[in-house]
N, C-alpha and C positions, 0 to 999 in steps of 0.2 A: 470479573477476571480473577478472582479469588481460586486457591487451586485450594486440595483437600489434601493434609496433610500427610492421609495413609495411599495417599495415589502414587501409586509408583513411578507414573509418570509426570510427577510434579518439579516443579523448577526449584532444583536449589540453590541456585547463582540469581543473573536476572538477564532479562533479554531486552536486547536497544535496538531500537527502531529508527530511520534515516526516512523524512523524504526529501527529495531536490527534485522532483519532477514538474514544478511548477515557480514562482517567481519566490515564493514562501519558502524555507527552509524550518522543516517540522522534526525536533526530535521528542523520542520517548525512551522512558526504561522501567523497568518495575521485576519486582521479582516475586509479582500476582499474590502477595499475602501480606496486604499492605504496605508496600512502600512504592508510591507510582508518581513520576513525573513527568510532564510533557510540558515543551514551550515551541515560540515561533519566531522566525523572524521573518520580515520584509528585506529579503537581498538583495531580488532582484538581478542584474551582474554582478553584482558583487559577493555573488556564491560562491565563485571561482574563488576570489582574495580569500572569504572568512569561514568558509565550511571547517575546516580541520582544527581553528580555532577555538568556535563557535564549538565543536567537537570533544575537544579535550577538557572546556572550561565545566561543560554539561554533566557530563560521566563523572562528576568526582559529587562526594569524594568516595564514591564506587572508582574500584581500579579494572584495567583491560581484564584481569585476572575475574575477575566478578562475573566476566558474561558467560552465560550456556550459551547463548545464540544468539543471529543478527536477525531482525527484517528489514528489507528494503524496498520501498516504491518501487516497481519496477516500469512505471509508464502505464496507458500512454499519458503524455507530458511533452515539457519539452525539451526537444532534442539532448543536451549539452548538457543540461541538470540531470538527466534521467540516468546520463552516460557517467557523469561526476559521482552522482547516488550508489551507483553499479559499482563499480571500480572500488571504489572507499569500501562497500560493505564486502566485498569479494576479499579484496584485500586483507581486511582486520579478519576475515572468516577465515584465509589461509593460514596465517601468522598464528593464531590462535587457537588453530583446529578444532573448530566451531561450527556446526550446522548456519546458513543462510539461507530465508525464507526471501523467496523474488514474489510481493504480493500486489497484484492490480491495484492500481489507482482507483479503479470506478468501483471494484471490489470496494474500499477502504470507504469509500465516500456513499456507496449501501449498505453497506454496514453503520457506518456513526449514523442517516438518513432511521432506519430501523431503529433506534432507539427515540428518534422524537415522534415515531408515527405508532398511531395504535392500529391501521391498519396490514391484513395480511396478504396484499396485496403483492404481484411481481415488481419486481421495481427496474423501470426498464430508464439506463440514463444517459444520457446523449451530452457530446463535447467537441467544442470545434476543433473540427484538422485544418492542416494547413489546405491551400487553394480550394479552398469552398466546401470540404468535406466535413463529415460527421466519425467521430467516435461514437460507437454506439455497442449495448449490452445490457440485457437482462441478466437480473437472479431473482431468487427467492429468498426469504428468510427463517430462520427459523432458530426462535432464542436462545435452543439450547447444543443443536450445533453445529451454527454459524451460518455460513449461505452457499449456497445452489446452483451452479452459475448454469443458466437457461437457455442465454445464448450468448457464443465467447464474444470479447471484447475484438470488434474487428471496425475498420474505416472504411467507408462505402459514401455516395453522395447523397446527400438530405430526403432525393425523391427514392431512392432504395432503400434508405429507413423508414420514413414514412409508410411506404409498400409493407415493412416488415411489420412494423406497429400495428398497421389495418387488418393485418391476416393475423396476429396475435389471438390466442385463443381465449386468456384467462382475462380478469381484471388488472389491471397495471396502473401504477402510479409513475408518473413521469417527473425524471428531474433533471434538471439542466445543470451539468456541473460547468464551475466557474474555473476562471485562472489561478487561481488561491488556494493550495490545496493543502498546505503544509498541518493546516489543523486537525487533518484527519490523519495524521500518523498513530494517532493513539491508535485508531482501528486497524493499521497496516502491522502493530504489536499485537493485537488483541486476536486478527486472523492467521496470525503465523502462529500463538500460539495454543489456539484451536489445533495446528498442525501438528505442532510438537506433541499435546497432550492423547495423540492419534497412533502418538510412535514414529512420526515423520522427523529424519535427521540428512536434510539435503546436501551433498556436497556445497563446498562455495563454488564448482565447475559448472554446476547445473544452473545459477542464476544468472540469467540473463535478461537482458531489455525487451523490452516490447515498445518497438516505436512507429510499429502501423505502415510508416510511410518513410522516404528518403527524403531529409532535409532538402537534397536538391532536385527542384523540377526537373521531371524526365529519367528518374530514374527509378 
């Protein structure tokens, strides 16, 4: 994640990363030429209480003044965290008039997946939804830049992915993402700012959730 000095489109603040879309609360920041940190925690509910805390204590002693950009988990996840992740990173991106990068989940977790695998395989990864359903999406990777997404992150039931697996054309390596996701926000920094270094500067209007499904049955 190192940028190149004479790149015009190189960071010269730093960019912070949020996820809450799972029980884990994942932050990162770096400003890609050497200086990068990421932590976690287990909150659980108590993301609501300690998110902004946990937030303020993190970022220093870089100040709000320091950022070029946000990225943010954008889901799927769950419900309340992913909306809490949203909101916070929208927010600081308004206040700050700051580009915010809205980056998949399952993106984030084939990407960090991509650096412990030597293979070039599609990386197709599945995640449970609520009432018996599957998250499911492929991408591709590719080291130098970034990934592919093959087929978009959508919710369907176990035997409609399955269907889509079997009629899958290439070779694929399958991964089953867990509840715990907060660790891969380093990658939800590292894929946004693949984006930035593209010339992409999103409004914070354009980021939004992706929650697949309505938390209440029947809707």
């Amino acid at each position: 994640m190192n940028s190149n000095p004479q790149d015009g489109t190189s960071v010269k603040k730093y960019g912070l990363a949020l996820h809450t879309a799972s029980r884990e609360l994942g932050l990162a920041i770096s400003n890609f030429a050497g200086d990068s940190r990421c932590e976690t925690w287990n909150l659980d509910r108590d993301l609501a209480t300690h998110l902004h805390q946990y937030l303020v204590e993190f970022i220093q002693p870089q100040t709000w003044a320091d950022l070029a950009f946000i990225a943010v988990a954008k889901g799927p996840g769950g419900f309340t965290g992913t909306r809490m992740g949203m909101v916070t990173a929208r927010t600081l991106a308004q206040q700050l008039d700051i580009p915010v990068f809205a980056i998949s989940t399952l993106a984030a977790v084939a990407c960090s997946s991509s650096k412990k695998s030597i293979s070039t395989q599609d990386m197709a990864l599945q995640m449970p939804a609520q009432r018996g359903q599957l998250f499911g999406a492929v991408y591709s990777v590719n080291k130098d830049s970034g990934l592919t997404e093959l087929f978009t992150d959508t919710v369907m039931t176990a035997e409609s992915w399955q269907e889509k697996l079997e009629s899958w054309e290439n070779s694929y390596q399958l991964i089953e993402v867990g509840s715990e996701l907060g660790w891969s926000v380093s990658s939800v920094l590292e894929l946004a700012y693949l984006e930035w270094q593209m010339g992409s500067r999103p409004d914070w209007s354009d980021a939004l959730p992706f929650y697949g499904q309505h938390p209440v049955k029947g809707h």
